[in-house]
C-alpha positions as CSV (number, residue, x, y, z in Angstrom):
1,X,99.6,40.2,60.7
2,X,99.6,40.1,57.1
3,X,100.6,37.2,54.6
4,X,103.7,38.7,53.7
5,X,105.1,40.0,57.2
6,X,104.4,36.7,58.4
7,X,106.8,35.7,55.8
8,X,109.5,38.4,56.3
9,X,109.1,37.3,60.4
10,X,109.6,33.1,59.6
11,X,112.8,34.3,57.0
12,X,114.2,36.7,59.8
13,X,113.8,34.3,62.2
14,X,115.6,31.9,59.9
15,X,118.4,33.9,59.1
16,X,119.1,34.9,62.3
17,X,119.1,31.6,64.1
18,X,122.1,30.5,61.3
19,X,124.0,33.7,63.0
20,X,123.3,32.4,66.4
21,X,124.4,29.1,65.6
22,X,127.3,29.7,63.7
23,X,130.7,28.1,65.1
24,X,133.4,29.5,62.9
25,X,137.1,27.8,63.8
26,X,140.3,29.3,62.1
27,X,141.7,26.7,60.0
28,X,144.5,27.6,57.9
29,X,146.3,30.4,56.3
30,X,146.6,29.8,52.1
31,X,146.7,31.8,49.4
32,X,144.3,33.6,48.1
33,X,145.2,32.6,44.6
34,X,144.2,28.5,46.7
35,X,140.8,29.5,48.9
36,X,138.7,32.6,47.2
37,X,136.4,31.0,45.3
38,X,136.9,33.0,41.4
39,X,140.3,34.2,42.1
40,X,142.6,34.6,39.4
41,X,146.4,35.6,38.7
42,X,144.6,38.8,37.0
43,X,142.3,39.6,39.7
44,X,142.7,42.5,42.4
45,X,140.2,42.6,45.4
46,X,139.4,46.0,47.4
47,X,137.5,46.6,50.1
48,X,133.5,47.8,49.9
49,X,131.1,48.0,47.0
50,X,131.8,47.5,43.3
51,X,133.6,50.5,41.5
52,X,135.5,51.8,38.2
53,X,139.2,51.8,39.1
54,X,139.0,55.4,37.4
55,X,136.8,56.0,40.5
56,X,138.6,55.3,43.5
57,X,139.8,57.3,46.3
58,X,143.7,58.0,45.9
59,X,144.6,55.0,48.7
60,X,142.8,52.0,47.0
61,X,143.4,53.1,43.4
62,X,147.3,53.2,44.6
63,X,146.9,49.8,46.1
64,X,145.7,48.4,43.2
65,X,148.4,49.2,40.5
66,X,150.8,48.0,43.2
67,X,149.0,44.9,43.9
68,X,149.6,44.7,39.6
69,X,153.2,45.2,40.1
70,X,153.2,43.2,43.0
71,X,152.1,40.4,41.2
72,X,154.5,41.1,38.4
73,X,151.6,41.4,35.9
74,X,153.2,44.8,34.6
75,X,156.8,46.1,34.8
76,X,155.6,50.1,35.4
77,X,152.9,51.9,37.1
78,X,152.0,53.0,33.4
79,X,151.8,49.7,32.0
80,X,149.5,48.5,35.1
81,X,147.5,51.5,34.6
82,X,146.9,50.5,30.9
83,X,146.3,46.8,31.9
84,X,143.9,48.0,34.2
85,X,141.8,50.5,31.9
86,X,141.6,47.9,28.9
87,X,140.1,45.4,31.3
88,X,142.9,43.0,31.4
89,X,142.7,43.3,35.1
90,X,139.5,42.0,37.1
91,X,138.8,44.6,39.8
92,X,136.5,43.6,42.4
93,X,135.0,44.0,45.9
94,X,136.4,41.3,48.0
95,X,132.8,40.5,49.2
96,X,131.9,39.0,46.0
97,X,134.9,36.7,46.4
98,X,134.0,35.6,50.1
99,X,136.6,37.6,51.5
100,X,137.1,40.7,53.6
101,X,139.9,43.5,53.4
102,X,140.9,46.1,56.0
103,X,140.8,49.8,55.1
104,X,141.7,49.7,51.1
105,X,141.6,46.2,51.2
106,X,143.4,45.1,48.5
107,X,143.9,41.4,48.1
108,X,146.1,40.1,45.0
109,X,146.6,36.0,43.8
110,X,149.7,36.1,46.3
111,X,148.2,37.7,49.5
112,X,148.5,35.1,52.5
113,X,144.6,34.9,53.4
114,X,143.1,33.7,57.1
115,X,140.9,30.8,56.1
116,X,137.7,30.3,59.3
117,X,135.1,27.6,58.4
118,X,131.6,26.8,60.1
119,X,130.9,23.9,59.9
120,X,127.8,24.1,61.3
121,X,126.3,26.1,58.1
122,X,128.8,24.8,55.9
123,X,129.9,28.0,54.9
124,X,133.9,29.7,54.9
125,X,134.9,33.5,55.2
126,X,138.3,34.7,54.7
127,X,140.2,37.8,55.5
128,X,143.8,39.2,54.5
129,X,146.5,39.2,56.9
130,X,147.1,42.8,58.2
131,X,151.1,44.4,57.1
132,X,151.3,45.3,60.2
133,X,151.1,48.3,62.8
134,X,150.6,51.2,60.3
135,X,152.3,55.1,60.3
136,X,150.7,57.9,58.8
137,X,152.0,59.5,55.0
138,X,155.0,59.0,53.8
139,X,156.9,59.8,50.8
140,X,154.7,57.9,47.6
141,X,157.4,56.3,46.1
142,X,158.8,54.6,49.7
143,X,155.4,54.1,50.8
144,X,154.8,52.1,47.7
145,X,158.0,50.5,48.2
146,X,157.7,49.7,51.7
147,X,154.0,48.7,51.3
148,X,155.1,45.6,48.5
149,X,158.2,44.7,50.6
150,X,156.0,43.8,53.5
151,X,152.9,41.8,51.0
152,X,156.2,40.0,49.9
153,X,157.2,39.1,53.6
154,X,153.2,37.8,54.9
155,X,153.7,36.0,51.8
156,X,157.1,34.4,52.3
157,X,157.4,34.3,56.1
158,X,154.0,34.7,58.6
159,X,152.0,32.9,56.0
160,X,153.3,29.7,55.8
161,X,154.4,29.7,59.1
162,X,151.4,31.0,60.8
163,X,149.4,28.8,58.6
164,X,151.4,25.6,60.1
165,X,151.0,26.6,63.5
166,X,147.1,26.5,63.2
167,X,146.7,23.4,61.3
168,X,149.2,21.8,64.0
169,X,146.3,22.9,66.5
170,X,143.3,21.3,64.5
171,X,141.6,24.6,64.8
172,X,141.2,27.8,66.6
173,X,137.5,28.4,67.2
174,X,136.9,32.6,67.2
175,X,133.3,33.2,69.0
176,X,135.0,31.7,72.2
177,X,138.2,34.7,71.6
178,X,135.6,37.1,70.9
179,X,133.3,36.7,73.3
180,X,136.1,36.4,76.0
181,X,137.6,39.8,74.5
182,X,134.6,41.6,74.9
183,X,134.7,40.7,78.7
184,X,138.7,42.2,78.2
185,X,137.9,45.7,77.1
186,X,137.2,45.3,73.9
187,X,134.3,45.7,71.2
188,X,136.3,43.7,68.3
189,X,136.8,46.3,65.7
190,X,139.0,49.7,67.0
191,X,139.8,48.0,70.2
192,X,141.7,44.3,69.7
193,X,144.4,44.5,72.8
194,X,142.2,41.7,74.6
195,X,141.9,39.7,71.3
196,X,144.8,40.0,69.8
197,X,146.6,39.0,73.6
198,X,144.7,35.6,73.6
199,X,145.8,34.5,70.1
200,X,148.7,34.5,71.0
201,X,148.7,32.9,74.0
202,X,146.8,30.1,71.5
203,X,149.9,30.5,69.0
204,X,152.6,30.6,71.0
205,X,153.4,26.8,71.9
206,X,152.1,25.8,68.8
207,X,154.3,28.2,67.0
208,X,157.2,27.1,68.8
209,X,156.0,23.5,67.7
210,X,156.2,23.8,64.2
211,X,159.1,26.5,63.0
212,X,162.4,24.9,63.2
213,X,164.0,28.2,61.8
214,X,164.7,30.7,64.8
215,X,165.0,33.5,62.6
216,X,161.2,32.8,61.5
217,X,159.9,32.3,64.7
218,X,161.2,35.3,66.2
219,X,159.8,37.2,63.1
220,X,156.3,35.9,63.6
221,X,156.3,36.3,67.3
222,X,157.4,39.8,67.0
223,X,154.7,40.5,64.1
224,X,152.1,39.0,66.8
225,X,153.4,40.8,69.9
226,X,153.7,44.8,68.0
227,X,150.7,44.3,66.2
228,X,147.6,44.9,68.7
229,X,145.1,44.8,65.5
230,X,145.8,41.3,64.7
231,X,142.6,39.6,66.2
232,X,140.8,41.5,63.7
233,X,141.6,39.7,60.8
234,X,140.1,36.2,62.5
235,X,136.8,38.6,63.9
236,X,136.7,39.5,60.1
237,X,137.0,36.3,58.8
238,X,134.7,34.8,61.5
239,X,132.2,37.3,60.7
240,X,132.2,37.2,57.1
241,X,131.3,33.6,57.5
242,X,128.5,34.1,59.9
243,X,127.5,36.6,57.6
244,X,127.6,34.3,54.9
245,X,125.5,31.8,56.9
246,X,122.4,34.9,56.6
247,X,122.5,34.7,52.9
248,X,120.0,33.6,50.5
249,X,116.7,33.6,53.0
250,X,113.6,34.4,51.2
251,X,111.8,37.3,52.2
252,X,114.5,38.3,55.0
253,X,114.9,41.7,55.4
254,X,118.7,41.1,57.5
255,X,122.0,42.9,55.9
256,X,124.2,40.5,55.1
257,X,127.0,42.9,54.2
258,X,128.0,46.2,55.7
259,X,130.9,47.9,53.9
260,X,132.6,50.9,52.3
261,X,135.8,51.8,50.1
262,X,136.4,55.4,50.4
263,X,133.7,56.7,47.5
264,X,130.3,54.9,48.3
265,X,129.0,52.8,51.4
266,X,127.4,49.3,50.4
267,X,125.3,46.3,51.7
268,X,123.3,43.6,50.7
269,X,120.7,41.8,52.3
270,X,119.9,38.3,52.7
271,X,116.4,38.3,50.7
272,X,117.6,39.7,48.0
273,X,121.2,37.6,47.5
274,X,124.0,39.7,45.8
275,X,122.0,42.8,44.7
276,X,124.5,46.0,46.2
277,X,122.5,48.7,47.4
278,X,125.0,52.0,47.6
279,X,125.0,55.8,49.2
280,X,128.1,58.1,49.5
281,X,130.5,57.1,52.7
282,X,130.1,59.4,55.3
283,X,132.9,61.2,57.0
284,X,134.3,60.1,60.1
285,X,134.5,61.8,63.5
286,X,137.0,61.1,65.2
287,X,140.9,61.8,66.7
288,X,144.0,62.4,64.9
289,X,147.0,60.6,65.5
290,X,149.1,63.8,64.6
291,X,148.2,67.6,64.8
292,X,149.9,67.6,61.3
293,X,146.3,66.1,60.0
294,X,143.5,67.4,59.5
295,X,139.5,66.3,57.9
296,X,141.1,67.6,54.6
297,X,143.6,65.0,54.7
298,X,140.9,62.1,55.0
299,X,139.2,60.1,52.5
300,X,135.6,59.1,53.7
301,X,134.7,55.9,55.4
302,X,136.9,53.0,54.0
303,X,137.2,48.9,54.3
304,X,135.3,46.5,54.8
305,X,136.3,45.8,59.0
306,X,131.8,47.0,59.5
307,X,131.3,42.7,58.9
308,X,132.1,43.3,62.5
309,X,128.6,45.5,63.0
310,X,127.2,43.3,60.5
311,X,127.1,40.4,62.9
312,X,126.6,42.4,66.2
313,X,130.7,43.8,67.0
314,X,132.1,47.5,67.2
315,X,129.6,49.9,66.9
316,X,127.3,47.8,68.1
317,X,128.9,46.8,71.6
318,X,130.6,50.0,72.3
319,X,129.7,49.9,75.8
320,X,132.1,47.4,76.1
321,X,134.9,49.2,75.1
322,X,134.2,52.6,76.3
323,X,137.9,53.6,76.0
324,X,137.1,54.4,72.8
325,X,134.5,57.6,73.2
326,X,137.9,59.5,73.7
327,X,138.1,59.7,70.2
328,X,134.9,61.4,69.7
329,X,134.8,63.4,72.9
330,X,131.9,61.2,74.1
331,X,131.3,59.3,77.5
332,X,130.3,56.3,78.5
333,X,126.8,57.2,79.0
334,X,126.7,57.2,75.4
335,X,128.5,54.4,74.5
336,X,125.4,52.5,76.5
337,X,122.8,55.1,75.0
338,X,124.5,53.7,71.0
339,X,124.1,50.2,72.1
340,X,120.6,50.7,73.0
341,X,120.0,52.4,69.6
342,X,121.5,49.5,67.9
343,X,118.8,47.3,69.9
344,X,115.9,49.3,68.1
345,X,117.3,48.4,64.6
346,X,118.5,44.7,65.5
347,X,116.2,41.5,65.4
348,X,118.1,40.0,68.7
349,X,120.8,39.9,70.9
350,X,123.9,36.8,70.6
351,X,124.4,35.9,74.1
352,X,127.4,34.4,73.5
353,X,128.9,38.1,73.2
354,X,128.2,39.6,76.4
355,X,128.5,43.1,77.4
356,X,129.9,43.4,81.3
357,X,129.2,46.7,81.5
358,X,125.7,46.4,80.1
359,X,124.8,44.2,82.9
360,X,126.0,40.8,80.6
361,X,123.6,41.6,78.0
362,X,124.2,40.0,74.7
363,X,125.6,42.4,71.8
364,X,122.5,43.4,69.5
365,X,122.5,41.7,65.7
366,X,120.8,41.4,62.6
367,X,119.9,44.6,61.2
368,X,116.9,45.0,59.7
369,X,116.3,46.9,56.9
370,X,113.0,48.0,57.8
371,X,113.8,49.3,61.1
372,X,116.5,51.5,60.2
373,X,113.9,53.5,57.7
374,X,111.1,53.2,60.3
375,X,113.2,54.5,63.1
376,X,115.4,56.8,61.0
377,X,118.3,54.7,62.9
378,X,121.5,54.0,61.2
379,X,124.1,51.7,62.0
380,X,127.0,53.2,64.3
381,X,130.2,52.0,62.5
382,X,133.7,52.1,64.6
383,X,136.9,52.4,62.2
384,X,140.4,53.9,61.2
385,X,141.0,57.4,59.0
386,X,143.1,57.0,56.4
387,X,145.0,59.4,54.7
388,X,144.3,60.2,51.3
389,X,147.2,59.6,49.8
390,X,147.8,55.8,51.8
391,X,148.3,55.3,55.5
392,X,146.3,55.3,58.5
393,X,146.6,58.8,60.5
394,X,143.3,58.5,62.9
395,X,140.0,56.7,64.6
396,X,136.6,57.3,65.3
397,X,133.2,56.5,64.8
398,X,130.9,57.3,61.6
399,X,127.4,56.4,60.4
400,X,125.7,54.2,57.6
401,X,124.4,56.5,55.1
402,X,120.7,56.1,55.2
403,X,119.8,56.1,51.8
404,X,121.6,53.0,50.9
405,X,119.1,51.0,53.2
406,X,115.9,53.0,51.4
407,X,117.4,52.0,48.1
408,X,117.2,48.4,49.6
409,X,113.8,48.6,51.1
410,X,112.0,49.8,47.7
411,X,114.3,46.8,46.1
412,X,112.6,44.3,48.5
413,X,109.0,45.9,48.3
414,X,109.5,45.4,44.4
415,X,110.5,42.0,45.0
416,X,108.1,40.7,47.1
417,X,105.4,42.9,48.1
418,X,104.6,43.9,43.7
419,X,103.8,47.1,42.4
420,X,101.0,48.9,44.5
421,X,97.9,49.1,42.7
């Protein structure tokens, strides 16, 4: 073994024994304006890898001039527009701010934001709180409407009060709920039912405890009980931070950062810190809600919910959730057949997340950059279709564009290995 693939094998090692021992515990809900490190009144998250406003798919470039008006930073969609072309709005990927956003992602100053620490590595990730069980298009103007009258009530009404109910509890640790969901039919990133079901079995009394207003707890309880998805903003938050806990090892060749915004697919990768490495999103294969919708409809792979197959979820235990091969006609022969791809691209398994159905084997994690061009393997990513003009109409499966993790390779033999003589 050579010098420097001894190196790469110590840093690998490394990074992945900070994902094994990672202990994230849901702590609070603030705002984000409080707990992203860099945020600003002026500053509008989305999900995925850095891009121009100008360049955005129709959903997040939406989002983001009503997250302006939201914040009341402009009275018209004209005047955020402007704002937002002369550069008097910071727009940024919500990975650069420590955070995660679902599908479009976009995360303003005011957006109520699921806080999970670890301790352990000393490191936080954060996620914003879903609006709730989504339909597919609607008219512009009332989806817009609709869309900012909801950020207003997570703001108002399930943020301070589910933030009380989890500080009243000292903490909700999330591998235990994860690891317990997978054993429930789920693979923590389409599926939730199992997840989402213990939370709030967790919340209930402690809900109950702390909201005097009867009004506000029925709200909150009702938000919990329709919305099946819920669990996913902890696993996302939980996973950013054992993501986080990856960073910074020198010479490891581990992504870090899996994640995509309806243009371009990005990651990073723990040897070489905050460098983005980017390929188009592929499209998704997968089932329509509606007959009404169709692949022209859909914008390509959006959000950044793939910190889930970053740190071992989704994709990458579908075997425990084989349910979810109905939407892409599949069985579960290959749901076990993906897992065991994901194994070939992986450094190990976390045996805390065990897969029943694969005979309790632990979920594969830590992708390695190296294997996925050696083996021609990509990343299987599980995730929602959203309609190109806002909404979520569909679900399926997709892969990690390939080139991106070339483009990272070369970066990392330029780093480290020098040019070739």
């Amino acid at each position: 073994m050579s010098d420097l693939s001894e190196k790469i094998a110590s840093a690998n090692a490394e990074a992945f024994g900070r994902l094994r021992s990672a202990n994230p515990v849901w702590v609070d809900v603030q705002l984000a304006i409080d707990c992203l490190p860099g945020m600003t009144r002026e500053t509008v998250l989305h999900a995925g890898p850095p891009i121009a406003w100008v360049d955005m798919c129709g959903p997040q470039k939406m989002g983001v001039v009503q997250a302006v008006l939201h914040e009341g930073l402009a009275t018209d969609e004209a005047e955020a527009e402007a704002r937002i072309l002369a550069g008097e709005i910071t727009v940024a990927p919500c990975h650069d701010y420590n955070a995660t956003g679902g599908m479009a992602g976009i995360t303003s100053a005011s957006a109520p934001i699921a806080v999970v620490r670890d301790e352990v590595n000393g490191v936080t990730g954060h996620s914003q709180l879903f609006q709730g069980p989504a339909s597919g298009l609607q008219d512009r103007d009332l989806y817009n409407q609709e869309a900012r009258k909801r950020w207003t009530w997570l703001t108002e009404v399930l943020g301070p009060v589910l933030g009380a109910a989890v500080r009243h509890t000292g903490g909700i640790p999330v591998k235990p709920m994860i690891g317990r969901a997978l054993q429930m039919g789920d693979e923590c990133h389409n599926r939730n039912s199992g997840g989402s079901a213990l939370l709030l079995t967790q919340l209930m009394l402690p809900l109950c405890e702390t909201c005097d207003d009867p009004d506000l707890l029925q709200q909150a309880l009702a938000y919990l009980i329709e919305n099946e998805q819920f669990s996913l903003v902890l696993s996302m938050a939980a996973g950013k931070a054992m993501a986080e806990a990856m960073k910074g090892v020198e010479h490891s060749t581990i992504v870090t950062t899996l994640c995509r915004n309806g243009v371009n697919f990005g990651i990073k990768v723990s040897g070489l810190g905050e460098q983005w490495f980017t390929a188009p999103a592929n499209r998704i294969e997968g089932l329509y809600f509606s007959s009404e919708y169709s692949d022209a409809d859909a914008v390509p792979d959006i959000g950044d919910s793939a910190i889930m197959e970053t740190v071992g979820l989704g994709g990458h235990a579908q075997a425990a959730a084989p349910v979810l091969q109905q939407f892409v006609g599949g069985s579960f022969a290959r749901a076990c057949g993906l897992m065991r791809d994901m194994g070939e691209i992986c450094q190990g398994e976390l045996t805390e997340f065990k897969v029943p159905n694969m005979d309790f084997a632990g979920v594969p994690a830590g992708i390695d950059i190296r294997k996925v061009v050696k083996t021609q393997i990509t990343p299987v990513i599980d995730t929602a279709i959203a309609h190109r003009k806002g909404g979520v109409i569909g679900a399926g499966q997709t892969r990690a564009p390939l080139a991106a993790f070339e483009q990272a390779l070369r970066a990392f033999g330029a780093a480290y290995a020098g040019p070739r003589p």
